[in-house]
C-alpha positions in Angstrom: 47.6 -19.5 -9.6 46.3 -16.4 -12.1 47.0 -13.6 -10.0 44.1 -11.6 -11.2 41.0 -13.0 -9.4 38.2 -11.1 -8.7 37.6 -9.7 -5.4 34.5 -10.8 -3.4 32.6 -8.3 -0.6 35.3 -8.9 1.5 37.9 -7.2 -0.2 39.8 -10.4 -1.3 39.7 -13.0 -3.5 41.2 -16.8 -4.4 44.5 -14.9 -5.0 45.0 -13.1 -1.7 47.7 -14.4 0.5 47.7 -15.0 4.2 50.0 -11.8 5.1 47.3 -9.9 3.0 44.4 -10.9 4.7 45.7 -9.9 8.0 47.6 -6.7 7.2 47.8 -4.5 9.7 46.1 -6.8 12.4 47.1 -6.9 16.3 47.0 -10.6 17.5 49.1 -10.1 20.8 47.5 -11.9 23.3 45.7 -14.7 21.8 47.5 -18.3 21.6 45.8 -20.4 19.2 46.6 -24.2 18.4 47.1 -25.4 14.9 46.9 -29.3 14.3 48.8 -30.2 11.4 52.0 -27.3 11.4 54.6 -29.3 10.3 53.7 -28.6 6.4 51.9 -26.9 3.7 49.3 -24.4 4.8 49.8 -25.4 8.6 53.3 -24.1 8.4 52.0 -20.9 6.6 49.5 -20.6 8.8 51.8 -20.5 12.3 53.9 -18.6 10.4 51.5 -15.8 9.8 49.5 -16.1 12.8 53.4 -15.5 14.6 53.9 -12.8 13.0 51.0 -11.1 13.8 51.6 -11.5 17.3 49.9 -14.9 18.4 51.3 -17.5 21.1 51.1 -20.4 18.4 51.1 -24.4 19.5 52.1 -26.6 16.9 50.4 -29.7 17.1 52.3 -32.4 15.8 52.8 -35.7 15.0 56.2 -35.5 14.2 57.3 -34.0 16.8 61.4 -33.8 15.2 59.7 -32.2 12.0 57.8 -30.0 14.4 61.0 -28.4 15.8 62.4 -28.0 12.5 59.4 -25.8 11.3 60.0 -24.2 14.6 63.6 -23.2 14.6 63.0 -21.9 11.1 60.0 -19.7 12.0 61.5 -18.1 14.9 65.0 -17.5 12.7 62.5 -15.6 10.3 60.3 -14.0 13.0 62.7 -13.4 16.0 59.6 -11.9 17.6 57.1 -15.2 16.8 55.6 -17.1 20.2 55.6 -20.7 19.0 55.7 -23.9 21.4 55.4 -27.4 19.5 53.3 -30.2 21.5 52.7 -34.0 20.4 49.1 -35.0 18.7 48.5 -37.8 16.8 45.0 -37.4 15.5 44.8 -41.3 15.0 44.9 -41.9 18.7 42.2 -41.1 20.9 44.9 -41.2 23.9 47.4 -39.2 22.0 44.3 -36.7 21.9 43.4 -36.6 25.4 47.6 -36.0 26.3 47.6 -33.4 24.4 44.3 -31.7 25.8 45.4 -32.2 29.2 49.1 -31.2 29.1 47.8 -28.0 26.9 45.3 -27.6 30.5 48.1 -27.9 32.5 50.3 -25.3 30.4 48.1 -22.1 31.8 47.4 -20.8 28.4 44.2 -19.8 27.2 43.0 -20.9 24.2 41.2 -18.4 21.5 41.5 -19.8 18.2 41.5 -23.7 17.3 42.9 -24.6 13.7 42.3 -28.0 12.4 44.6 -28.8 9.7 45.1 -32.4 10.1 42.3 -34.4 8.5 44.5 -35.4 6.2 44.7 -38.2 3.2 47.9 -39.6 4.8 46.0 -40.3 8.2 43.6 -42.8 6.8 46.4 -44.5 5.0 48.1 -44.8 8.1 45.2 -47.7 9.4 41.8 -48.6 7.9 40.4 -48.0 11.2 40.9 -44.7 12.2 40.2 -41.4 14.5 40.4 -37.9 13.8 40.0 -34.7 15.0 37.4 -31.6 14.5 37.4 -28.2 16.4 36.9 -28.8 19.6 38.7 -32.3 20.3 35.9 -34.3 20.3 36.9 -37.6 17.6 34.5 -38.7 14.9 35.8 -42.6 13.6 36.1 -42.9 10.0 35.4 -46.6 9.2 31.6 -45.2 9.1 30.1 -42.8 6.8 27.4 -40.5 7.7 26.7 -39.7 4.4 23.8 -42.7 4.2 26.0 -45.7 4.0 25.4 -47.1 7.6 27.9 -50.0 7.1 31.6 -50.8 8.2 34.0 -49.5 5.8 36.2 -52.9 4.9 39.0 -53.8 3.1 37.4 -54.0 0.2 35.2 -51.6 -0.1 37.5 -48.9 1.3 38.4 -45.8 -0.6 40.9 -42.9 1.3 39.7 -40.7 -1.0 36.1 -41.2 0.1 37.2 -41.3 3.5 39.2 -37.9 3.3 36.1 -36.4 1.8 34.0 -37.7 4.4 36.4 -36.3 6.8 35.8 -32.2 5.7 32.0 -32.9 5.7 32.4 -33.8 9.1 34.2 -31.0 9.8 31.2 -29.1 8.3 28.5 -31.2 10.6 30.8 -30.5 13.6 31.4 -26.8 13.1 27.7 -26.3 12.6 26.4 -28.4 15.7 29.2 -26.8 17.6 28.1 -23.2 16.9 24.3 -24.4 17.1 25.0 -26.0 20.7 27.5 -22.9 22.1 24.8 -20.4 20.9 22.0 -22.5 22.5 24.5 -22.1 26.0 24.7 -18.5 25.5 28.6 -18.4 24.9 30.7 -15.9 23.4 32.6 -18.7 20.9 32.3 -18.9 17.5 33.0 -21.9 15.3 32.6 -21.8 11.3 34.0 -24.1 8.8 35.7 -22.9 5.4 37.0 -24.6 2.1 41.3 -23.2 1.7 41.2 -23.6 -1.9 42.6 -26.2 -4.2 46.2 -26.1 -3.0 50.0 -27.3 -4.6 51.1 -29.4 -1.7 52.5 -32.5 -0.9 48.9 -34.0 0.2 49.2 -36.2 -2.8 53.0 -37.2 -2.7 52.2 -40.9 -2.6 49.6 -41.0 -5.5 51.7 -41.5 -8.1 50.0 -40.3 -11.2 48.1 -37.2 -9.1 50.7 -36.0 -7.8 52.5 -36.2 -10.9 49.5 -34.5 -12.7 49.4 -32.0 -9.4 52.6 -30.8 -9.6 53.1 -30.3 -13.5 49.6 -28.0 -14.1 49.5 -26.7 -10.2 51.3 -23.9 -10.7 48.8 -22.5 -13.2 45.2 -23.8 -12.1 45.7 -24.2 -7.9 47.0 -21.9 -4.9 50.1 -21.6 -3.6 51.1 -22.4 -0.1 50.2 -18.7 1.2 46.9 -18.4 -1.0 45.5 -21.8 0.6 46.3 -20.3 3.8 44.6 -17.4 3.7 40.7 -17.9 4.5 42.0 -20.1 7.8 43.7 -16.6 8.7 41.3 -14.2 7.3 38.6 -16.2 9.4 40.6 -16.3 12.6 42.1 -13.0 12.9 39.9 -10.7 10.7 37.4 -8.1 12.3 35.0 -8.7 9.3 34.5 -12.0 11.1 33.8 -10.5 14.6 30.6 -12.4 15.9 29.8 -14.7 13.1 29.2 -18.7 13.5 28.3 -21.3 12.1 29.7 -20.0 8.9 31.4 -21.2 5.9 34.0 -19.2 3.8 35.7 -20.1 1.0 38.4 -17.5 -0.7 38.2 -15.4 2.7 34.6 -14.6 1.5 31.4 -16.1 3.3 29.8 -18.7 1.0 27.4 -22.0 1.1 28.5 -25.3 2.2 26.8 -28.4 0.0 23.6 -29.3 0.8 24.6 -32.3 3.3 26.8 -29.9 5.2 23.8 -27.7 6.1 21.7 -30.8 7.1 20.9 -30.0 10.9 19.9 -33.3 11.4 23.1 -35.0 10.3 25.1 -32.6 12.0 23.3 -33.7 15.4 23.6 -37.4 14.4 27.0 -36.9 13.3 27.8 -35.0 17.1 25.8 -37.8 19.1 28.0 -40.8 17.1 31.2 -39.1 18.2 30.1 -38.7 21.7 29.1 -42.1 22.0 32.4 -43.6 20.8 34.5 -41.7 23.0 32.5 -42.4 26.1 
């Protein structure tokens, strides 16, 4: 990506890296899970978060993939506190295994990274389940975006799904911070936009990922760029005390005008609760 982006109030910009967003920063202490750690940004993420001192759980699907990432990060950072656990976001009881063996484990948890609302999980069934900040499921064969009716066959689009997916993860963040604010607790949850990133999210695209992977390297981010805002929000002091927040290019900015509907961010917090009753 052009290297030369201009910075926002924050001191960084689309072409800061993860390692530069949190230079200098002292995470010993905190463990944070991050879904989704077996690629792309998820791996840069652990990766960074490691080195700056967190107690990282990978949450994976792949749990063999998982290890690999593993083994590699810890020959890189000998120093780097990072467990791998199961989660398949498409499985409400994969879910609740992996919230209760995390319980069991005795670790706290300070920082919750969702990373995998991806493409690849609605192609996996038409009927699925995934997963927003605070492990509560929203299903995706609905949209909350005014359609009201089932998602079938034909009608069925996983790019319209994945996009539904991130507004959700808007809605949720929102009502979350709305809700834990309301209870007078000391948690902050904000949502952000990584970036337009060169990854494999479109390997089985054909003709995108084609298109992806020949002009990427001029017009998107890089693996460390797109991780960078998930970091910079995390870790960052700038962040200290804000919720409900969305960032894009490690800067605050506005979400779209259905991701600051209030009222679609409660309906979209009552649906989930109801279908995992």
């Amino acid at each position: 990506m052009w290297p030369f982006s201009r910075k926002g109030p924050s001191g960084f910009s689309s072409s800061s890296t993860a390692e530069e967003v949190t230079q200098g920063i002292d995470a010993n202490g905190l463990t944070a899970i991050v879904t989704g750690a077996s690629s792309g940004i998820g791996t840069e993420t652990t990766r960074v978060l490691a080195l700056r001192g967190v107690r990282v759980i990978m949450a994976v699907r792949n749990m063999a993939a998982g290890k690999g990432v593993r083994e590699a990060l810890v020959k890189e950072v000998p120093t780097a506190k990072v467990d791998t656990m199961e989660l398949d976001l498409s499985s409400l009881s994969s879910v609740r295994k992996f919230a209760s063996d995390f319980k069991s484990s005795g670790h706290p948890l300070n920082i919750l990274m969702s990373y995998g609302n991806s493409i690849h999980a609605f192609q996996r069934q038409h009927r699925t389940t995934v997963c927003h900040k605070s492990l509560r499921p929203f299903s995706s064969d609905k949209s909350l975006a005014g359609y009201n009716e089932e998602n079938s066959k034909a009608k069925y689009s996983s790019g319209a799904a994945y996009g539904q997916s991130k507004l959700a993860n808007v809605l949720h963040a929102n009502e979350l911070a709305r809700r834990l604010k309301e209870d007078g607790a000391t948690i902050t949850a904000n949502s952000l936009h990584p970036g337009a990133i060169q990854t494999n999210l479109f390997r089985h695209l054909g003709f995108i990922n084609g298109l992806v992977n020949t002009i990427g390297r001029l017009v998107l981010k890089n693996v460390q760029q797109g991780a960078a805002t998930t970091c910079y929000v995390a870790l960052h002091p700038q962040v200290k005390g804000l919720s409900g927040e969305y960032f894009v290019d490690s800067n605050l900015s506005e979400a779209s005008s259905k991701g600051k509907d209030p009222e679609l961010a409660k309906k979209l917090w009552d649906f989930s609760k109801n279908l995992t009753k």
